[in-house]
Structure formats: C-alpha cells, structure tokens
N, C-alpha and C positions, 0 to 999 in steps of 0.2 A: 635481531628479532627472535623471539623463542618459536621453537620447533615444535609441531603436534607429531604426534605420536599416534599409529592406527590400532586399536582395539584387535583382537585376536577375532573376534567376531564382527568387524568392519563390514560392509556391505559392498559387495558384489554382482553384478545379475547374475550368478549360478548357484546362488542364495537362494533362490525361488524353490529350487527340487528341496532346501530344507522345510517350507512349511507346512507346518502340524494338518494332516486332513480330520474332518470331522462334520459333522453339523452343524450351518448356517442358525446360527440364534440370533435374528434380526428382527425383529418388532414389523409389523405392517409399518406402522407411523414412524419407526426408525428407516425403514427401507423407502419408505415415501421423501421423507425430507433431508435424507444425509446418503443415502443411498440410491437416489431414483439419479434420472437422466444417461447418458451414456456412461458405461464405463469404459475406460480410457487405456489401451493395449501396453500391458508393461514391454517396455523396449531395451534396447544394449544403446542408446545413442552415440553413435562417436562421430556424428557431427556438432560445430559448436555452436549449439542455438540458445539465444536466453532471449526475454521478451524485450518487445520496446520500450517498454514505460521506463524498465531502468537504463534504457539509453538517452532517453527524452531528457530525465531527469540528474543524469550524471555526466554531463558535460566535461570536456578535458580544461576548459574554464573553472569550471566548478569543482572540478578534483582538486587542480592547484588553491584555490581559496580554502577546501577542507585541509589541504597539505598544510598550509600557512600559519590554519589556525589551532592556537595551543588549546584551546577548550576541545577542537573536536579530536586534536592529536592522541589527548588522554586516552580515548575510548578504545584504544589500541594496547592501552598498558593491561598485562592478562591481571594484575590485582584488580584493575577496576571492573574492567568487562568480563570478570566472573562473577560475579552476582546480578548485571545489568538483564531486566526484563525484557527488551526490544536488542537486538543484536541478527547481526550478518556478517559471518566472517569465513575463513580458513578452516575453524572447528562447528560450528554449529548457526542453524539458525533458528531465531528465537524470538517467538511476538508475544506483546500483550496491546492491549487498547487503552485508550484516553480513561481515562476517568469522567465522571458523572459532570462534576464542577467543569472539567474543558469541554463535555459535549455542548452544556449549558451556555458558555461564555461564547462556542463556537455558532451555537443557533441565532443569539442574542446578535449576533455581529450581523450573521446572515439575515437574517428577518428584518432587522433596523436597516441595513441599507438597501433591502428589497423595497421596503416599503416607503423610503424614502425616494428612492426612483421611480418605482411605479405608481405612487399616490399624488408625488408633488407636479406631474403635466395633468391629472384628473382633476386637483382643487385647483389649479391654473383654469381649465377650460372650463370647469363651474364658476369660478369668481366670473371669468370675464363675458362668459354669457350672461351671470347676472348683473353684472356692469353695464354691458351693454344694453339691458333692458329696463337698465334705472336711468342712465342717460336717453334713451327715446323716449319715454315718460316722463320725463323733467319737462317742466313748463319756463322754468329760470336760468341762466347760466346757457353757455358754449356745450357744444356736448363733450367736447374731449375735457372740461373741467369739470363735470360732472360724472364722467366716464372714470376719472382719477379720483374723485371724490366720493365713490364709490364705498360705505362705512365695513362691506363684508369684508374686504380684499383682506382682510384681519386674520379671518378664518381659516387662511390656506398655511399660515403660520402655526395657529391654532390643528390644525389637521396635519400636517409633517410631522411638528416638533417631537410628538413624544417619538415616530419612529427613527429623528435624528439624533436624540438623545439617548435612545437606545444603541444605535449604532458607535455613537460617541465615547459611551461609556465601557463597553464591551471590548471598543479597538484599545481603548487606554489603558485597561486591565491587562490585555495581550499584552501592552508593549511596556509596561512599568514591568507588569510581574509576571515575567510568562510564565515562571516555573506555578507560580499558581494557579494560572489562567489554562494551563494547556499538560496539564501534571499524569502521567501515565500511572498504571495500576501499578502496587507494590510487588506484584508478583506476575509471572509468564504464563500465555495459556497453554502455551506448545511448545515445542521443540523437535527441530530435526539436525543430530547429530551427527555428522561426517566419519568425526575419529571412531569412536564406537557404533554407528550402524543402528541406533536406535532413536525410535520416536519416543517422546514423555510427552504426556498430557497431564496437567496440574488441576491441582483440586479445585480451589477457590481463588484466583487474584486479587480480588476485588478488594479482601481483606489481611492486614498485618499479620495478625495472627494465622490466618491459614495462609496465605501467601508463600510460596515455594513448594507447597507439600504436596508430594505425588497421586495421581490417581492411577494412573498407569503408565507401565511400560512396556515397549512390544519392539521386535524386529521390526525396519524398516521392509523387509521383502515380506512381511506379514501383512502389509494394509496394499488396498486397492486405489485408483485414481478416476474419481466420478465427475462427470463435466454437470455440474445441476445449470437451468436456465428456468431466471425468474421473470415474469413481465416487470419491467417501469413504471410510471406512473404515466405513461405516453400510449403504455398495451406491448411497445419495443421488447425485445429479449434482453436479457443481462446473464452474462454467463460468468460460473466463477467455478472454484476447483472443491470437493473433498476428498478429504481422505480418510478410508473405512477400515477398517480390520474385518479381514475376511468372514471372521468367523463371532467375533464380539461387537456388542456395540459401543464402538471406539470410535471415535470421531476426530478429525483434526480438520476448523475451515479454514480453509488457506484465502477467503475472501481476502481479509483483514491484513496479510500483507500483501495480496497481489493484486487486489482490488476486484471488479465486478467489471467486464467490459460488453458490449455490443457485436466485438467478433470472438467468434471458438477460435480461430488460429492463434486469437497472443495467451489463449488457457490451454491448449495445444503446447505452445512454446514452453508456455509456465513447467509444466508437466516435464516435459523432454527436459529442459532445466536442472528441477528439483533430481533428477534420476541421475544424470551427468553428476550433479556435487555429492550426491553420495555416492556413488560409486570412486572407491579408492583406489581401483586402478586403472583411473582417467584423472586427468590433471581439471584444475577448477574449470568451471567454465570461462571463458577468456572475454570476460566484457569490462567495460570500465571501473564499476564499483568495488568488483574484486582485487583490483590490479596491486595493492600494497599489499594485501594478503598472499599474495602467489609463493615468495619465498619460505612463509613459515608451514608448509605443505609439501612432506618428501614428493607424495608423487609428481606435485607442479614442480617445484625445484628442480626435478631430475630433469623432468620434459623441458622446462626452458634452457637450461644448461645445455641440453642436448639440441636443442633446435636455435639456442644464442638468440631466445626472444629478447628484446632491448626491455629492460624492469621500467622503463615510462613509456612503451610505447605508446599507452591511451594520454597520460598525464601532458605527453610534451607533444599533443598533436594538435597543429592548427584548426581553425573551424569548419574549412573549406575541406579538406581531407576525412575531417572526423564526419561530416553532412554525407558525403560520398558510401563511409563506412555504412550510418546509419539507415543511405537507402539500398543500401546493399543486404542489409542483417533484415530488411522489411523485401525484400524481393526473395533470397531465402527460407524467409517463412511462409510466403506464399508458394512456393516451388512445393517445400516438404508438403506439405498438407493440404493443398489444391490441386498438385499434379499426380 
C-alpha cells in the first residue's frame, strides 16, 4: 500500500500559538447561522474517541463484504480516489452531497411508500364504513352480500395507487440505475487534509465546469468548532458541527458527513475525532472504518508496530466481542463529557 507523506506544515495543537491575530470580520448573519451556539474547546485529545454512528454502521461483518468486494476495493487505489469527491481516508477527508436528481428519486421513494401506508388503513376504514352503511340500508340481499357488493370498495385502489406507483417506480430507478438515481456532485465542498494540515473549501460543486475549483484555503489550527442546535419538526433539538475561520467568513458544515443528531455527546465525540486525525503526531483514530488505512500513515504504522496491534483486529472480530466494544466506546463517551 502507498505511504503518505506529512507536509512540513502538517497540524499539530501547538499550531495554535501560530494563528494570525486581528479583527473578527464576521457578519451578524454570518455569526448567527454558522457561527452562533457553543463554541467547542480546542483540545490535545489523546484519548481514542470517534463517534457511534461509524460504529453502528461499520460492522466487522460488513468490513469483510467491503474487503471482498472488487468494486469497493478500487476506492483504495490512490489513481482512483485522487479525484473522488466523497472520500475518508489515511490522507484526507472529503464530502460533497447527492445531486438534485437523487434527492428527487430519494423523496419520490419516500413520499410513495408513506403514503402508501398511511392512506391505505384510511381508504380501508372509509370504504368499510361506507359498506357498512349501504348494507344496513339495503332493503334486498343478505348483508354480508351486499356488505361485499359494495360498488366504492374501487376507490381505495383508486386512492393508493398513484402513491404505490410512485413508490414503485422510484425503488426501480434506484435499483436498475443507481448511478443515475443516487449520482453525487461532480465536485467536493470540503476537505480536511491530514498530510498537509489544511482545510479547502471549493467553489461550486454543483457544476463541471467549476467543479474542483478552490475558494479557499486555511490552516486547519485557523478555524474554530461551533456546536449549532436546530429545532425538528417535533420542536426536539438537532445538533450538528461547524467549522469557522476565526477571523473570515469561512465556513465548512460538517452536518453532511456527520449528520444532525438529538445528543451534543456524539458532535462532542465528532469534534474530539476530527482533531485526533489531524493531528500527525497521533496515530489514526482506531475505530473500524479506518482500519485498512492504518499502514499507509507513518505515524499509525510506527504506533502499531510498536504496540503489535493485530492489522484486522476490527475486520476479524466476532459479533459478540465487537457488541461489547461498541457499548464500551458509548459508556466512554458518556464518562468524557458527562463526568
């Protein structure tokens, strides 16, 4: 596997005494919606925390099928995954979002089999109430043949269909053509770089033409970590991460890879995280998703060498033992940040 290399300027926390003092130039409406909520204590973390969701979702099951498979193996060859807009790796991480057309096919999906569940017991309980009240009215016939004989019962077909037809055609798109149905922007909005120590924020993804083209670039000890918290649609909290440049307005939301959640400890964790992977002289953070990555990273290489971590410890752990892990890594995040 090829080896990264750390930038001369790689990020350290005693990078902090480098940044530029000056003048906050933050907008009211910049400092409202990218900058309000708590800001979030830059730390040394040398505990190894990362949050749950990529535990949830990176199972030692499901390393071994990603291991397996030659489509997802590629995404490891550095020709390919240097131009790839979504990536997580050893050198850098790197988002962009769905495109327009998969948000589209994705709501269609949703919406069609919402309304397919929630409408089809309503035109049920409507037909058969009106069933029932053209059978007690019948002067001829049995009531259960007129109960059945009933000419609306039509209409509850008539009332599903177009939301099953939506849903139908939506899942069949996903699963014929996903690359069309579910097609990511041509370009990244963000990036945060390990080997060199810097965040980039891109112009425009949206489009080919300006797709890759920089807007900025800044030291990663240059930006701050803001916890914002949005209501739901319940009134609930939803808490997600940004990140500010102290002094410009710079933005990077890290919603869009780390998601929105209901507790501040797993945007806590996220945070303590992101800070552990750029710092170069701390080995990766040690959770599952990273674990084929480890080797091509002096600093991990060195520390597993030194420590004879086994290179599949996560890969080759049964379910029973990895369960154990997982409520261990959720009882530690409750410790740091509740105790």
């Amino acid at each position: 596997m090829p080896q990264s290399t750390y930038a001369e300027d790689a990020y350290t926390p005693d990078k902090h005494w480098w940044r530029p003092a000056g003048e906050c130039r933050h907008s009211r409406k910049f400092r409202t919606f990218a900058a309000g909520g708590e800001r979030l204590a830059h730390r040394d973390p040398s505990v190894d925390i990362s949050p749950m969701h990529e535990w949830q979702h990176n199972s030692p099951q499901k390393l071994r099928e990603y291991e397996a498979d030659p489509t997802v193996a590629k995404f490891k060859a550095p020709e390919y995954r240097a131009d790839q807009p979504l990536r997580w790796d050893e050198e850098c991480i790197r988002f962009t979002s769905h495109t327009k057309r998969a948000f589209f096919f994705g709501m269609a999906r949703v919406l069609g089999k919402g309304g397919v569940f929630f409408l089809t017991p309503i035109s049920l309980l409507v037909a058969i109430v009106g069933a029932s009240m053209f059978a007690n009215d019948a002067r001829h016939g049995s009531y259960i043949s007129n109960f059945l004989g009933y000419q609306n019962w039509i209409f509850c077909i008539y009332f599903v269909l177009p939301w099953a037809v939506l849903w139908a055609l939506a899942a069949l798109v996903q699963r014929l053509a996903p690359n069309f149905a579910a097609g990511m922007q041509p370009g990244p909005m963000w990036e945060l770089n390990r080997r060199t120590g810097e965040v980039t924020v891109f112009a425009d993804p949206s489009k080919k033409r300006t797709a890759w083209q920089v807007a900025d670039v800044r030291p990663f000890y240059e930006f701050d970590c803001h916890l914002l918290s949005t209501p739901d649609p319940q009134g609930s909290p939803q808490y997600s991460l940004s990140l500010v440049h102290h002094l410009d307005e710079i933005q990077v939301r890290l919603v869009g890879m780390f998601g929105a959640t209901q507790s501040h400890l797993e945007q806590r964790a996220n945070w303590d995280m992101l800070q552990r992977y750029m710092d170069v002289s701390q080995p990766l953070p040690d959770f599952p998703m990273l674990e084929q990555d480890r080797p091509a990273d002096p600093t991990t290489r060195e520390h597993d060498h030194q420590t004879g971590r086994d290179p599949r410890f996560w890969r080759d752990m049964d379910d029973a033992t990895y369960d154990r892990h997982v409520e261990a890594q959720q009882g530690k995040i409750n410790a740091l940040y509740l105790g």
